[in-house]
C-alpha positions as CSV (number, residue, x, y, z in Angstrom):
1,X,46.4,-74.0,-42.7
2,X,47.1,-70.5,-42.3
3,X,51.1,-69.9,-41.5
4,X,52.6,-66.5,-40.9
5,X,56.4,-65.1,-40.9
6,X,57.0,-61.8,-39.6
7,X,60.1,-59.4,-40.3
8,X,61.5,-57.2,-38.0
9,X,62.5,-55.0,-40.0
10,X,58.7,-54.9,-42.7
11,X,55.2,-53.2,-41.3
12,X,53.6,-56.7,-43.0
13,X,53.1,-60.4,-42.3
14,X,54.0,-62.7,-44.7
15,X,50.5,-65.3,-44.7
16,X,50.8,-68.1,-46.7
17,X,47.4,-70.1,-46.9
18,X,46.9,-73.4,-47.7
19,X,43.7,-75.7,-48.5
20,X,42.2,-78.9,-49.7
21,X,39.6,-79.8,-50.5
22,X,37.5,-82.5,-52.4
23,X,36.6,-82.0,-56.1
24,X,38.1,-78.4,-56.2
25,X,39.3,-76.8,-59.5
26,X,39.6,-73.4,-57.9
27,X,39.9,-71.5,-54.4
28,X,39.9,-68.1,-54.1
29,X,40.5,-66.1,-51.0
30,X,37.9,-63.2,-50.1
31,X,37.9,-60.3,-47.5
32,X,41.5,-60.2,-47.0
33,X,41.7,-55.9,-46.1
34,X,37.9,-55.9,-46.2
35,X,37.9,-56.8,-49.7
36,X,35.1,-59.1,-50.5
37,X,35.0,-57.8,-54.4
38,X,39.2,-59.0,-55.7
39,X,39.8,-62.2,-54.6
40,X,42.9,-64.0,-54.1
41,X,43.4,-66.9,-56.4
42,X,45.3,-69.7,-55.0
43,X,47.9,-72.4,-57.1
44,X,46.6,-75.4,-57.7
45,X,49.4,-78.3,-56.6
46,X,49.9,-81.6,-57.3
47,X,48.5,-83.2,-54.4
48,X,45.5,-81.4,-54.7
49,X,45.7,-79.0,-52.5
50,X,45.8,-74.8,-53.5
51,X,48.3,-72.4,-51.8
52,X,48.5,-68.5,-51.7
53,X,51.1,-66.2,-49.9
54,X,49.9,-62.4,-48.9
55,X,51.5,-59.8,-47.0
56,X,49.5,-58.5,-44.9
57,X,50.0,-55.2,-42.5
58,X,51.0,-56.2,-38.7
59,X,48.3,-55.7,-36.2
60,X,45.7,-56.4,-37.9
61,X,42.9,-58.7,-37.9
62,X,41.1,-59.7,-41.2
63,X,37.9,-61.8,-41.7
64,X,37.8,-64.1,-44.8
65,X,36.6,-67.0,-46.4
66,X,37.6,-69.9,-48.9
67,X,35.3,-69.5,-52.5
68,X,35.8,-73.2,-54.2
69,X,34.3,-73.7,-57.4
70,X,32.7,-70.4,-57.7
71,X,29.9,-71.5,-55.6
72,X,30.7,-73.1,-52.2
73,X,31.3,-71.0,-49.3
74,X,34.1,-72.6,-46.6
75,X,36.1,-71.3,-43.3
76,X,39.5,-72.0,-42.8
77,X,39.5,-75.0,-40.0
78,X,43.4,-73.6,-38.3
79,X,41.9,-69.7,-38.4
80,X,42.6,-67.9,-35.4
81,X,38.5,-67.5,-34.4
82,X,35.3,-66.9,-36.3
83,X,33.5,-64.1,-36.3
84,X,29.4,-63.9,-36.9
85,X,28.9,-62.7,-40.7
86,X,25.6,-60.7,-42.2
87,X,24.4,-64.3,-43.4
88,X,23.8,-66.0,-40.6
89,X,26.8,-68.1,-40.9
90,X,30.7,-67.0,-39.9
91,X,33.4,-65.7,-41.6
92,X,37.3,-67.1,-40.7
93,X,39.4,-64.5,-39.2
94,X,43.4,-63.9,-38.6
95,X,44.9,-61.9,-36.2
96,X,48.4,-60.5,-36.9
């Protein structure tokens, strides 16, 4: 789930992502501001799912995608589109 607040009175979105998913002891967020090197490391909760909030500048679109366990690749299912990636597969993306 992707859910963003905007301020009238900021240049950013407040995006707060969150994800579940089977067997995961880590998600990380990558290519938020074209940055597929830094990830964002969600919080582990309870339930078992992992949440992260970013601001984000307004009118913007970013491509990302979900890293669980250091190793599996996964889109965001509530993203606003996907876009075609270098890999043949497709990266999530949000527009703002």
């Amino acid at each position: 789930m992707v859910q963003k607040t905007y301020f009238k009175t900021k240049d950013y979105c407040k995006v707060k992502f969150s994800f579940k998913v089977e067997d995961a002891e880590t998600v990380e967020i990558l290519g938020l501001n074209s940055d597929w090197e830094n990830s964002v490391l969600m919080s582990k909760k309870k339930d078992g799912s992992f949440s992260a909030d970013v601001n984000l500048p307004k009118e913007t679109r970013h491509e990302f995608k979900y890293l669980v366990n250091e190793t599996i690749w996964l889109n965001e299912p509530a993203a606003d589109s996907e876009a075609p990636n270098v890999y043949g597969g497709s990266n999530s993306v949000i527009v703002l």
